[in-house]
C-alpha positions as CSV (number, residue, x, y, z in Angstrom):
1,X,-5.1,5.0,-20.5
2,X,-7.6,5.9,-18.2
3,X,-8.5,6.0,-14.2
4,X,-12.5,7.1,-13.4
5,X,-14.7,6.9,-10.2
6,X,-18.3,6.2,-10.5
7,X,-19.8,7.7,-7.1
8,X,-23.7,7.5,-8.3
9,X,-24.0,5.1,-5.2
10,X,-22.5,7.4,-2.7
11,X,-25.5,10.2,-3.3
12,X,-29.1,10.7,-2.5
13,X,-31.7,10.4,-3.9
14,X,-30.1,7.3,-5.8
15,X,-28.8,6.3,-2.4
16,X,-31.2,6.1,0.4
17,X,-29.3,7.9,3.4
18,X,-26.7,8.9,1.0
19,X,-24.9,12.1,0.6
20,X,-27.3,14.6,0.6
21,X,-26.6,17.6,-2.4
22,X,-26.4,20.1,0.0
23,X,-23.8,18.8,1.5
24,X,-21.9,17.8,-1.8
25,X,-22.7,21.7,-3.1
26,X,-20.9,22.5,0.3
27,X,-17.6,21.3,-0.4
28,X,-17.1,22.1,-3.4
29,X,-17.4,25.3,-2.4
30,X,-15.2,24.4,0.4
31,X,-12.7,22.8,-1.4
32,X,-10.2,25.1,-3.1
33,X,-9.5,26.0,0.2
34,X,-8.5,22.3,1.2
35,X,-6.4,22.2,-1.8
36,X,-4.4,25.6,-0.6
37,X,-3.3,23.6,2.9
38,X,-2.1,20.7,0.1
39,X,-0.3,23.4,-1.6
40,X,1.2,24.8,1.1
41,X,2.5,21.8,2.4
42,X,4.1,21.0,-1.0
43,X,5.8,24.5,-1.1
44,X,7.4,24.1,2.4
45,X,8.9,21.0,1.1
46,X,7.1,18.3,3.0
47,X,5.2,16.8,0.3
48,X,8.0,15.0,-1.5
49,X,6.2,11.4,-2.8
50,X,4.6,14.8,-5.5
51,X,8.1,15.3,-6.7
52,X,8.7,11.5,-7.7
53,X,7.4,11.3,-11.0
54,X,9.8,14.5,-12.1
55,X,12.6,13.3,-10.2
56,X,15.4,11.9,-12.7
57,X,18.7,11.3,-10.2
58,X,16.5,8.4,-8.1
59,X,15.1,6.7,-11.4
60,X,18.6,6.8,-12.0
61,X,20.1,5.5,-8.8
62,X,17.1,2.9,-9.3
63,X,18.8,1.6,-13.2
64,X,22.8,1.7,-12.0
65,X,21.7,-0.5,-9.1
66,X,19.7,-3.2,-10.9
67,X,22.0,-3.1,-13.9
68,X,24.8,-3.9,-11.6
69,X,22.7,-6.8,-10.1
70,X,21.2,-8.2,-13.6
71,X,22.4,-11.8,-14.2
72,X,24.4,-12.4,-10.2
73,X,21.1,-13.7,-8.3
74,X,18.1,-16.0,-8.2
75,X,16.3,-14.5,-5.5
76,X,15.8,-10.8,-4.1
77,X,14.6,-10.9,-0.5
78,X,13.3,-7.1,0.9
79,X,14.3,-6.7,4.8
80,X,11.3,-4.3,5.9
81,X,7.9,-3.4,7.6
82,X,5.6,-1.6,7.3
83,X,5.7,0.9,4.0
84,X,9.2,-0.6,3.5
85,X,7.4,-3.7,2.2
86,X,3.8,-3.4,1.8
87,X,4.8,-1.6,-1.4
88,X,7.0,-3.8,-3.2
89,X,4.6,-6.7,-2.3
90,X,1.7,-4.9,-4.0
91,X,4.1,-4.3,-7.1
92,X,5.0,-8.0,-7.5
93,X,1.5,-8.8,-6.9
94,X,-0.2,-6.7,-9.5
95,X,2.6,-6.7,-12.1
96,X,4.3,-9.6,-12.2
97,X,2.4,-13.2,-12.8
98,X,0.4,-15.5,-10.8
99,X,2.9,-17.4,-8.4
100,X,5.8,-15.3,-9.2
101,X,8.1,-17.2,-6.9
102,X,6.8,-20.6,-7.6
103,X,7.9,-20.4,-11.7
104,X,11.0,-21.6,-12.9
105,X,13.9,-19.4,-14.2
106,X,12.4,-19.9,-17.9
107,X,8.6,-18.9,-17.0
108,X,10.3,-16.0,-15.0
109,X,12.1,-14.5,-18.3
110,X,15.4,-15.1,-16.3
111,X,14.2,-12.6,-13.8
112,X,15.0,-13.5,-9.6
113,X,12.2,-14.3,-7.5
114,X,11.4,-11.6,-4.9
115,X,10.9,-12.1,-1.3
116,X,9.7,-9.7,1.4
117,X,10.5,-10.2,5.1
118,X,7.8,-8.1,6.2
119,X,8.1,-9.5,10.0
120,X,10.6,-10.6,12.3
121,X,9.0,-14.1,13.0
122,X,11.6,-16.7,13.5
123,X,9.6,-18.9,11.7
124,X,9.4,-17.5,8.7
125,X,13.2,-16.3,8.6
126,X,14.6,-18.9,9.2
127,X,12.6,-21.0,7.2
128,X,13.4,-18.7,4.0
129,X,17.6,-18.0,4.8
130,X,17.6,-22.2,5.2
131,X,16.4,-22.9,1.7
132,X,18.6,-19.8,-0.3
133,X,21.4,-20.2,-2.1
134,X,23.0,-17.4,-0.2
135,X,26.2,-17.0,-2.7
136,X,23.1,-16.4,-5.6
137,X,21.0,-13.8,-3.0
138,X,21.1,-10.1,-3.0
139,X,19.2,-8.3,0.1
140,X,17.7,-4.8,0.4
141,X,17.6,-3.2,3.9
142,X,15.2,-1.0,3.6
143,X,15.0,1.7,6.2
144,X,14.5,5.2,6.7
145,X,15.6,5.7,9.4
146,X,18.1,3.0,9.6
147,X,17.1,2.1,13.2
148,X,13.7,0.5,13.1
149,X,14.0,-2.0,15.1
150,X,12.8,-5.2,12.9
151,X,14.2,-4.4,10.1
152,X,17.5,-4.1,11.9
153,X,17.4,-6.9,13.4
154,X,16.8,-8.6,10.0
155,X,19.8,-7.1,8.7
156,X,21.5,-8.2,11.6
157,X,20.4,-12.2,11.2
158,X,21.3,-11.6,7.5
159,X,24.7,-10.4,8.2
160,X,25.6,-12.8,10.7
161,X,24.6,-15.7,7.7
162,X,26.6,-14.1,5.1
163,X,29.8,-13.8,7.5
164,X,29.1,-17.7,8.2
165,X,29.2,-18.4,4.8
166,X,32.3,-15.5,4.1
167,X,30.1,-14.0,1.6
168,X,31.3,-10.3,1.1
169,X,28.5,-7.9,2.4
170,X,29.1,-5.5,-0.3
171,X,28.5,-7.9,-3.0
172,X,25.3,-9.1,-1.2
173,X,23.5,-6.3,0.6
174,X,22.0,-2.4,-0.9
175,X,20.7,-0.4,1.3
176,X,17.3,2.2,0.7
177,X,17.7,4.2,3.0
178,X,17.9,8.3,4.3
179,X,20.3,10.4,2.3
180,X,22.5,11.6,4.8
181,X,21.8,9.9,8.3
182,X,21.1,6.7,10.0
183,X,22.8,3.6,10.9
184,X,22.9,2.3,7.4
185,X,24.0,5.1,6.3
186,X,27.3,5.2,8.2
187,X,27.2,1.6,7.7
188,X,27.4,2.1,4.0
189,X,29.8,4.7,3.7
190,X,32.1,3.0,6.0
191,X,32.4,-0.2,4.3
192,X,31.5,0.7,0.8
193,X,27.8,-0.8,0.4
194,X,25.3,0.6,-2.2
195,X,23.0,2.8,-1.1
196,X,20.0,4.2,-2.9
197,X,18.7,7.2,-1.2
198,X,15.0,7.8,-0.1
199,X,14.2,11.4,0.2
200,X,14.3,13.1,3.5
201,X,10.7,14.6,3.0
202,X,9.1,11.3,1.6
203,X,7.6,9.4,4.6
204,X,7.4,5.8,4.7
205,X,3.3,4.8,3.5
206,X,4.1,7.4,0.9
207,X,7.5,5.9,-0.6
208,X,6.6,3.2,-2.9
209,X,7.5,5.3,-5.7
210,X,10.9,5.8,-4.4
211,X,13.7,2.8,-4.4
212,X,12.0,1.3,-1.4
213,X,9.2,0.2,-4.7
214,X,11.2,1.1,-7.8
215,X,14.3,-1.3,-6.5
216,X,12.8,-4.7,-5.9
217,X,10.2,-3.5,-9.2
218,X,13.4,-2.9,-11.1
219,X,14.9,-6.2,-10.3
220,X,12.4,-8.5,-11.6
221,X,11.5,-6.4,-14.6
222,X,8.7,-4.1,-14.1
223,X,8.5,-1.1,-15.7
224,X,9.3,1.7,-13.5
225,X,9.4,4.5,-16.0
226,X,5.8,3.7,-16.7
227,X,4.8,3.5,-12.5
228,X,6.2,7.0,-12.8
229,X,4.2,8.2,-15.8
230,X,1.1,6.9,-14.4
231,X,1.7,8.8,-11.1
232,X,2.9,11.8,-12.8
233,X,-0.1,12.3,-15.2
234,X,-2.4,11.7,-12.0
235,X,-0.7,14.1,-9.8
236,X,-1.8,16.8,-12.9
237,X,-4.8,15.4,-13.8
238,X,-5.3,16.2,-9.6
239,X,-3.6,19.9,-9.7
240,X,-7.4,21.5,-10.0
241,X,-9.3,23.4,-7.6
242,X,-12.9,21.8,-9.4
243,X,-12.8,19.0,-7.0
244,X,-15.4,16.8,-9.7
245,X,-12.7,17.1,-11.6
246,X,-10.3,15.1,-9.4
247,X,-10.1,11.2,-8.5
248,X,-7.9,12.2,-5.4
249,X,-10.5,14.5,-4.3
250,X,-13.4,13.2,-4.9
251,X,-12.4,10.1,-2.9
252,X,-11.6,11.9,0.2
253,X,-14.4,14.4,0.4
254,X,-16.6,11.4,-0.2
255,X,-15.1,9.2,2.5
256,X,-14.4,11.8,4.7
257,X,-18.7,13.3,4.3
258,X,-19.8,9.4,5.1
259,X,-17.7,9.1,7.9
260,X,-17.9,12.6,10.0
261,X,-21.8,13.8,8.6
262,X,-23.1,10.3,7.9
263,X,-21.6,7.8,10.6
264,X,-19.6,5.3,8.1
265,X,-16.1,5.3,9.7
266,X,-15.6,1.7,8.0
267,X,-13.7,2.4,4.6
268,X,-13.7,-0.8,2.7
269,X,-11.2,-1.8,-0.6
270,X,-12.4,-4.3,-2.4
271,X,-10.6,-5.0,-6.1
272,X,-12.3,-7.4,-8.0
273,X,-8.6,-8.6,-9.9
274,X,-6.4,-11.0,-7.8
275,X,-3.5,-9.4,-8.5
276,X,-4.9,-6.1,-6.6
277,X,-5.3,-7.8,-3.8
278,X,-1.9,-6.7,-2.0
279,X,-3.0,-2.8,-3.5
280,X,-5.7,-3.1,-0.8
281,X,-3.5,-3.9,2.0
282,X,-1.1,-1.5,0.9
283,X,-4.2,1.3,1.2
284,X,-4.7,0.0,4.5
285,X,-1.8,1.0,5.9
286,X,-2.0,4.3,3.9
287,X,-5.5,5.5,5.3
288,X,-5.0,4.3,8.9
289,X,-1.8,5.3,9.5
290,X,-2.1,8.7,8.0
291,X,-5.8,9.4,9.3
292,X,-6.0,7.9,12.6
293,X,-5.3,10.7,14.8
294,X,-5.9,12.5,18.2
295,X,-7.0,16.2,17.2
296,X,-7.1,18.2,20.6
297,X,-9.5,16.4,23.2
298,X,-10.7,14.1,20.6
299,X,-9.9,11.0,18.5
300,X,-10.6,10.6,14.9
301,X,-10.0,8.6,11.6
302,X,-11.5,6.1,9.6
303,X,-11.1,2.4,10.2
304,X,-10.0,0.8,6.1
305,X,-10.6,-2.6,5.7
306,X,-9.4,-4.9,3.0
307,X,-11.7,-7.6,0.6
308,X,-11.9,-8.8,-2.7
309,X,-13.9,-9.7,-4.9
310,X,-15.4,-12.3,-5.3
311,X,-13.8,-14.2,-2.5
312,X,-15.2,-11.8,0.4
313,X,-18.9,-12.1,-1.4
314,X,-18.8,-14.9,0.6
315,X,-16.9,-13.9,3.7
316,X,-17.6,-10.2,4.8
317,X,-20.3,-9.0,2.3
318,X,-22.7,-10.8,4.6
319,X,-21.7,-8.1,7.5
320,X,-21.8,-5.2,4.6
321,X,-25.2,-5.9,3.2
322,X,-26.9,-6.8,6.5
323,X,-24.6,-5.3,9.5
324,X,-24.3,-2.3,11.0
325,X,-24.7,0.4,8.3
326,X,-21.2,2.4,9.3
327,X,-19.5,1.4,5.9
328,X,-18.6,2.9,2.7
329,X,-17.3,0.2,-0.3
330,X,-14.8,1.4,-2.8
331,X,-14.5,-1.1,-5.6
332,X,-11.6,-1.6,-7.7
333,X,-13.0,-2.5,-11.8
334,X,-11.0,-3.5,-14.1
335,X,-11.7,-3.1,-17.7
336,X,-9.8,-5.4,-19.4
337,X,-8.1,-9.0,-18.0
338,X,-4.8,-9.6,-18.9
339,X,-5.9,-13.3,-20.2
340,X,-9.5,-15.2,-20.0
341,X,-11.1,-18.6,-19.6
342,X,-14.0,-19.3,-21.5
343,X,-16.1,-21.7,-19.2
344,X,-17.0,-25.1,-21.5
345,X,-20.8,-25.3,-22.5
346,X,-21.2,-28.9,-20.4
347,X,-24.1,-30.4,-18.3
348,X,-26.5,-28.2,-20.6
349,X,-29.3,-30.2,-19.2
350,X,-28.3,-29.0,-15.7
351,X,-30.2,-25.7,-14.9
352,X,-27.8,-24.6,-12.1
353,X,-24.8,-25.5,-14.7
354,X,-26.4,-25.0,-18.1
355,X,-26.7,-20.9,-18.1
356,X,-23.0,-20.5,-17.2
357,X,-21.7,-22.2,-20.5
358,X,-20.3,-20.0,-23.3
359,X,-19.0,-17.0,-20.7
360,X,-16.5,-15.8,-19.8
361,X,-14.1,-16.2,-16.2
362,X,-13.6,-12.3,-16.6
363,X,-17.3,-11.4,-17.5
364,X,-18.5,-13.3,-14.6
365,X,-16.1,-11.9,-11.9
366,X,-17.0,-8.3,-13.5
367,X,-20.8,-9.1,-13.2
368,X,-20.4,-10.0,-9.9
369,X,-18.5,-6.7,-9.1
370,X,-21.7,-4.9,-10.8
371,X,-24.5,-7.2,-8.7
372,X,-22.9,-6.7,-5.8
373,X,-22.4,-3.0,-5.7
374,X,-26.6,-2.8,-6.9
375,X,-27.3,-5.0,-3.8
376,X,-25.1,-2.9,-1.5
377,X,-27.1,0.0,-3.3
378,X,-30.2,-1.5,-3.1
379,X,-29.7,-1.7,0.6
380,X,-28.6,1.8,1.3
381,X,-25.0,1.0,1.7
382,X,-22.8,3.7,-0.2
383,X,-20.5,2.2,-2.3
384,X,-18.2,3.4,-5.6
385,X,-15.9,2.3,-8.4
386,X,-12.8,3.3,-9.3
387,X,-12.0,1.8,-12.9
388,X,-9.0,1.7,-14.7
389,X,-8.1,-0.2,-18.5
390,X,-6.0,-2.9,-17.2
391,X,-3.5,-3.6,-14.2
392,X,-0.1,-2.3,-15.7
393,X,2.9,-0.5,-14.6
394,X,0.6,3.0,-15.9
395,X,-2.3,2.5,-13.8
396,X,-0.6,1.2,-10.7
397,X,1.4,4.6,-10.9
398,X,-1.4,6.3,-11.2
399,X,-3.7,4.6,-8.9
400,X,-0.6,5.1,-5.8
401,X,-0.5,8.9,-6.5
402,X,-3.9,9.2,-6.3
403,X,-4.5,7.7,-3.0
404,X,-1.6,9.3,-1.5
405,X,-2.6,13.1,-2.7
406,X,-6.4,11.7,-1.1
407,X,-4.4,10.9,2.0
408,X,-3.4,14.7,1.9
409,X,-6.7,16.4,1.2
410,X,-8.4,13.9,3.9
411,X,-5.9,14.7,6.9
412,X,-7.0,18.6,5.9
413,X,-10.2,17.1,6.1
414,X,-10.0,15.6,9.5
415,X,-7.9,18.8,10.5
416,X,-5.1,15.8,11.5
417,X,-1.5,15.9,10.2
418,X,-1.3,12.8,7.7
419,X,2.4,12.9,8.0
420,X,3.2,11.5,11.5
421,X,2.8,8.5,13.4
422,X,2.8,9.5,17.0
423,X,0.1,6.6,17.9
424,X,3.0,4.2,17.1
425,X,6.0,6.0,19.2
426,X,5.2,4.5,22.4
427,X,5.3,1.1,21.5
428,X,8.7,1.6,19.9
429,X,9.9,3.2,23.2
430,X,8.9,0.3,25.3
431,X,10.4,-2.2,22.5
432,X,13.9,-0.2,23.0
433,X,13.4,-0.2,26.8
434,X,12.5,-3.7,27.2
435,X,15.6,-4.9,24.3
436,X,18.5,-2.7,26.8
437,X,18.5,0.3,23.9
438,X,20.9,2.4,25.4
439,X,18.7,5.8,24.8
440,X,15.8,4.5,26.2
441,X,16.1,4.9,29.7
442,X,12.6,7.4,30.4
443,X,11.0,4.7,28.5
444,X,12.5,2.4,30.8
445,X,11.3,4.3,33.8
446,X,7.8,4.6,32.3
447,X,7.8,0.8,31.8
448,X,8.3,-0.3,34.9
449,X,5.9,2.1,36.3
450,X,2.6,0.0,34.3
451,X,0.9,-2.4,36.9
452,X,2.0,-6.1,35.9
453,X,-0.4,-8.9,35.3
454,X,-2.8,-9.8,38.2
455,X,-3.0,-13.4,38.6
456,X,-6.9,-13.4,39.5
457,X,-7.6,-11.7,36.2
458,X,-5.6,-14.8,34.3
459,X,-7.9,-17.3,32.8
């Protein structure tokens, strides 16, 4: 089992107006120090997602919780946002088959389908609660806090159903949330509802190796001792100062030397596997959220976007090959497909159909991975591949951790804390202002102080 980056097309002289060596000498030089602020971090106890793949009591929590569910429900529906849900979507995505929640019990191996309420759209909701079978439903509210605002309000619209249908709440809701505080918490203890606990020092875009990914995982039969293995072998396989020697490293000095000495602030992912396609989003939030800071007078952090291949070969390649050159592409390779097509040898007197009979479904989407990233080379547009064997429980584990320890080294990087969101505060305090929160009264104030929409500047 096995996780590599190929960076040859992030350097000069292979790369015109890439990395110079120079600069790439430089931090290594540079880096043992970057590594220090990561350990340091780690031994004041804020670095908790590092702990995960050691940790035995939340594995634990994880099995008594889905053994207890096993066999009562048809469908799993995640209340969240953000890092609540972005993670469990990536997991059913990449580990579970093609249409998960369109196959029939049988096709499923008698496993629920899984839902995530990743928004509070009415439409959505309410189109979802009208077609379950709420008696055969189990929901997780996932929050750390236990007072963000959507995801309450999901709860809320959940538990107002399950009342209407005098479904006992205990039998139908488990809550991932903090330890020790929060609504839910008291909620839970009060009327005796599961909770699972997500560490106090594990932060939301980090926590998909907690029960916020491990539950909903559990419950339709992934393998979360292996997610855990994965991570765990990664997080050594990181533990050097050499920074060639590690994928989390390498990634961020890379990105982080494009983007601050090389003007490429646009971080693309772009997996060439369908089922990685939620992986990307789920980086999104990761790098933006983490990265996109103000540091003293200024503002910093790289923009990610998501793609895959070979869809976005004809979508946004276009912009990357031709547009402004303030990009860097990571691909996403993998070496071997969980099944194949061969495509039929038909038409053979057709030129434009004749070459493409006799291969492979997998060895063309794989080839057009490799042409692509030559072209992008080809026009001076850095660009690198992370590889692993085969999407699996393993190298999804491993994969998370090492973004999430790159997160780390990058915010050191940056000289940003990659632990807070304070970009995201106000917006809450407004929400709470303008909704009648009771504890939101200087938001209130600072509300009604903004100047309201002029009428001449309506179209």
């Amino acid at each position: 089992m096995t996780l590599s980056i190929d960076y040859t097309n992030m350097l000069s002289p292979v790369l015109v107006g890439g990395i110079l060596d120079v600069d790439w000498q430089e931090q290594q030089q540079r880096f043992p120090r970057v590594r220090k602020e990561l350990v340091d971090q780690y031994e004041l106890g804020r670095l908790g997602f590092l702990d995960l793949p050691a940790n035995t009591a939340l594995p634990q929590q994880v099995r008594e919780a889905a053994a207890w569910a096993q066999g009562k429900f048809d469908d799993v529906v995640v209340l969240g946002i953000g890092g609540s849900a972005l993670g469990p979507i990536a997991l059913r995505t990449a580990l579970r088959p093609s249409g998960w929640n369109m196959l029939d019990a049988k096709a499923r191996g008698g496993w629920p389908r899984l839902h995530v309420l990743d928004n509070v759209d009415p439409v959505t909701i309410a189109a979802l609660l009208d077609r379950l079978d709420l008696a055969r439903s189990l929901f997780l509210v996932t929050s750390k806090s236990g007072g963000t605002a959507e995801t309450m309000a999901q709860y809320l619209v959940v538990r107002g159903r399950l009342e209407q249908e005098q479904l006992a709440a205990r039998e139908h809701l488990v809550f991932i949330t903090d330890p020790e505080k929060g609504a839910l918490r008291a909620i839970a203890r009060a009327e005796g509802i599961r909770a699972l606990d997500i560490p106090a020092n594990v932060g939301g875009r980090f926590s998909v190796l907690t029960a916020v990914g491990l539950l909903p995982a559990a419950l339709i039969g992934i393998d979360t001792d292996a997610l855990l293995a994965g991570a765990g072998d990664m997080a050594q396989r990181c533990a050097t100062d050499d920074l060639r020697k590690s994928p989390a490293a390498v990634f961020a000095v890379l990105q982080w030397l494009a983007d601050e000495r090389y003007g490429r602030p646009v971080h693309v992912m772009m997996p060439y596997s369908d089922p990685l396609r939620d992986f990307a989003a789920w980086y999104v939030q990761l790098w933006a959220e983490s990265l996109g800071k103000g540091r003293g007078d200024q503002w910093v952090g790289p923009t990610p976007i998501a793609a895959l291949g070979a869809t976005d070969q004809h979508s946004q390649v276009q912009l990357f090959m031709e547009g402004p050159q303030d990009k860097t592409v990571t691909f996403i390779a993998v070496g071997e497909e969980a099944s194949d097509v061969t495509i039929p040898a038909l038409h053979g007197d057709i030129p434009e159909l004749a070459y493409l009979g006799g291969h492979r479904l997998g060895e063309l989407l794989d080839i057009e991975r490799r042409a692509t990233a030559g072209a992008l080379a080809r026009r001076g547009r850095p660009n690198m591949t992370i590889t692993i064997d085969r999407v699996d429980p393993w190298h999804l584990g491993a994969l998370v951790m090492m973004l999430e320890i790159a997160t780390i080294h990058a915010g050191t990087l940056y000289g940003v804390n990659p632990l807070d969101q304070p970009g995201v505060e106000l917006g809450k305090q407004f929400t709470y202002a303008m909704l009648g929160r009771a504890d939101a009264e200087q938001a209130r104030q600072e509300w009604n102080l903004l100047p309201r929409p002029n009428p001449d500047h309506v179209v």
